[in-house]
C-alpha positions in Angstrom: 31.0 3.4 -18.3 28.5 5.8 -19.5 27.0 9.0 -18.5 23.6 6.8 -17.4 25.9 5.4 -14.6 25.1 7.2 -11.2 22.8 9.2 -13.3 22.1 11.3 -9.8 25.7 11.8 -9.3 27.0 15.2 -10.6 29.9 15.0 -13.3 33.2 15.5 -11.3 36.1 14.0 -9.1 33.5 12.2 -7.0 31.8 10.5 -9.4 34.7 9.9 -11.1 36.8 8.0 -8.5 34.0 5.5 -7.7 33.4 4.9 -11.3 37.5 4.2 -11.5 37.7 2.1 -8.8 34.6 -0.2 -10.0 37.0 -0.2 -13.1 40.1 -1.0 -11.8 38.3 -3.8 -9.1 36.3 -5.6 -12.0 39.0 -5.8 -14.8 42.4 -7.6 -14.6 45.1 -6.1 -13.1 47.4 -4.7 -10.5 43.7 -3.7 -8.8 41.7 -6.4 -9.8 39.0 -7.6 -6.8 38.4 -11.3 -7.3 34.5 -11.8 -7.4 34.3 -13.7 -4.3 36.1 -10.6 -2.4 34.0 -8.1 -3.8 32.2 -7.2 -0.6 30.6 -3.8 -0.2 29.5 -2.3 3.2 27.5 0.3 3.9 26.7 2.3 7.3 22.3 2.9 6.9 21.1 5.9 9.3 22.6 8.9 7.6 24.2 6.6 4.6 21.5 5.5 3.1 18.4 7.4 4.1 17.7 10.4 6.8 19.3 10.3 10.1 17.6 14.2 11.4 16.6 15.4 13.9 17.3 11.3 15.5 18.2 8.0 13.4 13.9 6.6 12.3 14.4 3.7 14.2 14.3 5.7 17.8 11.2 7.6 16.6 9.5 4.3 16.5 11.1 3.0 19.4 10.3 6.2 21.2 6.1 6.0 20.3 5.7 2.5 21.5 7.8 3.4 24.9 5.3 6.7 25.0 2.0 4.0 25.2 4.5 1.6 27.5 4.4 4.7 30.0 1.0 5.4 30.5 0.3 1.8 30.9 2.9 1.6 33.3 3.9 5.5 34.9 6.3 3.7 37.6 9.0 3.6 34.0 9.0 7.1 34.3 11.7 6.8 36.6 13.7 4.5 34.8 16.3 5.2 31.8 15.7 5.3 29.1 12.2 6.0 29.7 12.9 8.8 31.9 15.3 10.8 29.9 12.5 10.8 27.1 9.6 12.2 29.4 12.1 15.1 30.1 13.8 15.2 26.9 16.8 15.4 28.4 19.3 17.3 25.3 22.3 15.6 26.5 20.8 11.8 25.9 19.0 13.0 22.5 22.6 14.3 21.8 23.9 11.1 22.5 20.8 9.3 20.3 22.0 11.5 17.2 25.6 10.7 17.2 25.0 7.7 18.2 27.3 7.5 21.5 27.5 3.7 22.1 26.8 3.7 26.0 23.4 5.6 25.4 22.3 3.2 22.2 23.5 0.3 24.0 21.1 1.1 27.1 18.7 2.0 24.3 19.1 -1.1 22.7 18.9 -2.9 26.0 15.4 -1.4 26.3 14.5 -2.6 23.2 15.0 -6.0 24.0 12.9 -6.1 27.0 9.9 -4.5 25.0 9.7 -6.7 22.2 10.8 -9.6 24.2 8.8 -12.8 23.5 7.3 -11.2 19.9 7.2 -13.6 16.9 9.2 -12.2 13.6 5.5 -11.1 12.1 4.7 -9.3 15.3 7.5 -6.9 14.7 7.0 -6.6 11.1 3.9 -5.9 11.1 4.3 -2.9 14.0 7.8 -1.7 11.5 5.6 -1.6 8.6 2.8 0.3 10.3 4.8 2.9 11.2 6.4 3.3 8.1 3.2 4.0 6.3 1.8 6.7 8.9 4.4 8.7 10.6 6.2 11.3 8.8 9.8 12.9 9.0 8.9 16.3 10.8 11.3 18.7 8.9 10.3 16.9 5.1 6.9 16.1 5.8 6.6 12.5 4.2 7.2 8.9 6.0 11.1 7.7 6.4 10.5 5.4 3.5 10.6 7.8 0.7 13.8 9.5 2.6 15.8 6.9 1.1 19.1 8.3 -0.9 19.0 8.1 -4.9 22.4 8.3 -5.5 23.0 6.2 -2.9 20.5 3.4 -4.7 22.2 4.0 -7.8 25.8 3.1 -6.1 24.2 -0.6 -4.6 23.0 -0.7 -8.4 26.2 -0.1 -10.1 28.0 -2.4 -7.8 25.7 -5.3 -8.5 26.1 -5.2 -11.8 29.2 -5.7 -11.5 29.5 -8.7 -9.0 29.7 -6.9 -5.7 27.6 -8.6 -2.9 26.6 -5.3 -0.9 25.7 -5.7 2.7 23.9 -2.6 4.9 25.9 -2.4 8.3 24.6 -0.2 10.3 24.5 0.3 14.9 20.7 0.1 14.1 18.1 -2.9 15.0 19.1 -5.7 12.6 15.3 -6.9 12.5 13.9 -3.2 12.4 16.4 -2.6 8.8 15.1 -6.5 7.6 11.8 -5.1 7.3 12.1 -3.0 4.4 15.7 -3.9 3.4 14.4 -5.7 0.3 11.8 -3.8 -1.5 13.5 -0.7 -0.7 17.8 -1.5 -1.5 16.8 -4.6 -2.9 19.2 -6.0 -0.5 17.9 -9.3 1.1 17.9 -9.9 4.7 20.7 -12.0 5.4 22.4 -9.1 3.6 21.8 -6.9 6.5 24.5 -6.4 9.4 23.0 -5.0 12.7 22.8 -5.0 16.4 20.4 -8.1 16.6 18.5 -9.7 19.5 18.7 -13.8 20.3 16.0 -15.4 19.3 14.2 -18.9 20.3 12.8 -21.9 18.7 9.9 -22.8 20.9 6.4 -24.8 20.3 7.1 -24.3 16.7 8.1 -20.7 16.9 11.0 -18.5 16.5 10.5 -15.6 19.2 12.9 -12.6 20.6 14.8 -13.2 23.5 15.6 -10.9 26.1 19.5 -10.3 25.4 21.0 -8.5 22.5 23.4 -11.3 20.6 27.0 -10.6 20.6 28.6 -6.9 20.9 27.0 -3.4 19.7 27.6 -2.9 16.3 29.1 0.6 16.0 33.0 1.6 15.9 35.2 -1.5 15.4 32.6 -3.7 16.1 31.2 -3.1 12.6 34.3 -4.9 10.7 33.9 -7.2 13.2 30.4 -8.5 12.3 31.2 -7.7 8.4 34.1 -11.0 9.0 32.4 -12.3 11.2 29.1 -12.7 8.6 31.1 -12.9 5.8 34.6 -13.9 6.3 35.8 -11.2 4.6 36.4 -7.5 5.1 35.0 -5.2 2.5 36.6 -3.9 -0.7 34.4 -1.1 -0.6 32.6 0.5 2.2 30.4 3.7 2.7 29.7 6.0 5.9 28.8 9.2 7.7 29.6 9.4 11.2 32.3 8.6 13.7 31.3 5.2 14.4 32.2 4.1 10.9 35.4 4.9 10.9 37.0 1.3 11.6 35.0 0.0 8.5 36.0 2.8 6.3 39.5 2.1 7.7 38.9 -1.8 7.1 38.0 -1.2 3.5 40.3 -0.9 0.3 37.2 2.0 -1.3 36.1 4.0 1.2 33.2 6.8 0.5 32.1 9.3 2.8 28.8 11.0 2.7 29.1 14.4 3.9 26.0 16.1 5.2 26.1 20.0 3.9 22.4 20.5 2.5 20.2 22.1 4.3 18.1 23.3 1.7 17.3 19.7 0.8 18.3 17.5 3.6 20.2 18.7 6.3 24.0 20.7 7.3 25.3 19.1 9.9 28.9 17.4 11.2 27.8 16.5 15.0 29.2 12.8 15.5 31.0 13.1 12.1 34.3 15.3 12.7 36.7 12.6 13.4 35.5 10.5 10.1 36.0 13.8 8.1 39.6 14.3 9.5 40.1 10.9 8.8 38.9 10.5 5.2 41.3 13.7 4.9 44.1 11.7 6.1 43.7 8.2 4.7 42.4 9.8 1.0 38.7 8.6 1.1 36.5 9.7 -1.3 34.3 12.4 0.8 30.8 13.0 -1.1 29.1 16.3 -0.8 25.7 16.3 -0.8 25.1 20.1 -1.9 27.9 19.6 -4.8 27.9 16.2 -5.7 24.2 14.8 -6.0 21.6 16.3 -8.4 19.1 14.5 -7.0 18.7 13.4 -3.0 15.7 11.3 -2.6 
């Protein structure tokens, strides 16, 4: 290992323990990860890119909902639709941290929008907004929000015979969309809460129900084995709803959001995971301290 490895990683305990334990995993050993169990995890919204002021995925959600409502004012009165006319702070809270009852409703709306929508349909909307809206605080589109550091961690981990996964609460289909120009992770890589779909007059189309449970809290290591039949050797986070993969994991890497100058200082939705990584001994990554670079 080299000083070029995690080149946007400051020199220091940090860097250090994550370039040790790709050591101690790859080379024979009392720690040594055989190739086909060297699954690595990690959490997306607030992992891997920007999750301020909400996760991206609801600011798209929540423009196309905006049109749904003045074609149709009677959703007005209906959640979620009626909680984002009034911007009610407790459901936004609830959006941020994401609290599972208010994603899952979310996620049930979801559903019923894009309902009936062909694979390209969706794309194509994803990738639209993408290239127009902007983050509000940084002033440039989600995409270039993505982590360096983070990048350079999937990097260093492929190289040495990881398989990396993203698995994240988010819209499977919405994270497939960029998932492999952007982490160069391909899409049956990518772990998410995912709708059914249909094969029908020689088309694959959404369905109307989510398939299988939300994938937040311990439902993440359970569509991690589920997917892969394994649990992960390593696995990175932010939030709460990580904490059973972090706990499922042998490597477990916290990201720690105390920048506010560059990103964002914040531990709403991430307290328990903190006082867990203190307890269990995860490696806790502080963005101010440990990154030279953020995006």
């Amino acid at each position: 290992m080299t000083e070029s490895v995690l080149a946007s990683w400051r020199e220091g305990p940090v860097k250090q323990a994550i370039v040790d334990f790709v050591a101690l995993a790859t080379t024979p050993g009392p720690g040594f990860v055989a190739v086909a169990d060297r699954i690595a995890t990690f959490d997306n919204d607030g992992t891997l890119w920007v999750e301020q002021p909400l996760p991206p995925q609801f600011d798209f959600v929540f423009r196309r909902w905006a049109q749904e409502i003045k074609q149709d004012p009677s959703l007005a009165e209906q959640q979620p639709y009626k909680a984002i006319i009034a911007r009610d702070p407790a459901f936004f809270a609830g959006v941020a941290t994401q609290d599972p009852e208010v994603v899952g409703a979310l996620l049930a709306a979801f559903a019923r929008t894009w309902k009936g929508t062909t694979p390209e349909e969706f794309d194509a909307q994803v990738r639209e907004w993408l290239q127009t809206v902007k983050q509000p605080k940084l002033g440039v589109p989600y995409i270039e929000l993505v982590y360096k550091p983070m990048l350079e961690l999937l990097d260093l981990l492929r190289a040495h015979e990881f398989r990396v996964f993203v698995c994240s609460g988010g819209g499977r289909d919405f994270m497939r969309v960029f998932a492999e120009e952007t982490w160069g992770i391909f899409k049956e890589n990518v772990i998410g809460t995912a709708a059914e779909y249909r094969y029908a007059d020689g088309r694959i189309v959404r369905a109307e129900h989510a398939l299988g449970s939300l994938n937040v809290g311990p439902g993440k290591p359970e569509h991690i084995f589920a997917q892969t039949g394994r649990l992960p050797a390593l696995a990175g986070g932010n939030a709460d709803v990580d904490i059973e993969m972090l706990e499922a994991a042998r490597f477990s890497v916290l990201v720690s959001h105390d920048d506010e100058e560059r990103e964002f200082a914040y531990t709403s939705g991430g307290e328990a995971s903190l006082a867990r990584a203190k307890e269990l001994g995860w490696t806790v990554v502080s963005m101010k301290d440990d990154w030279i670079t953020v995006f």
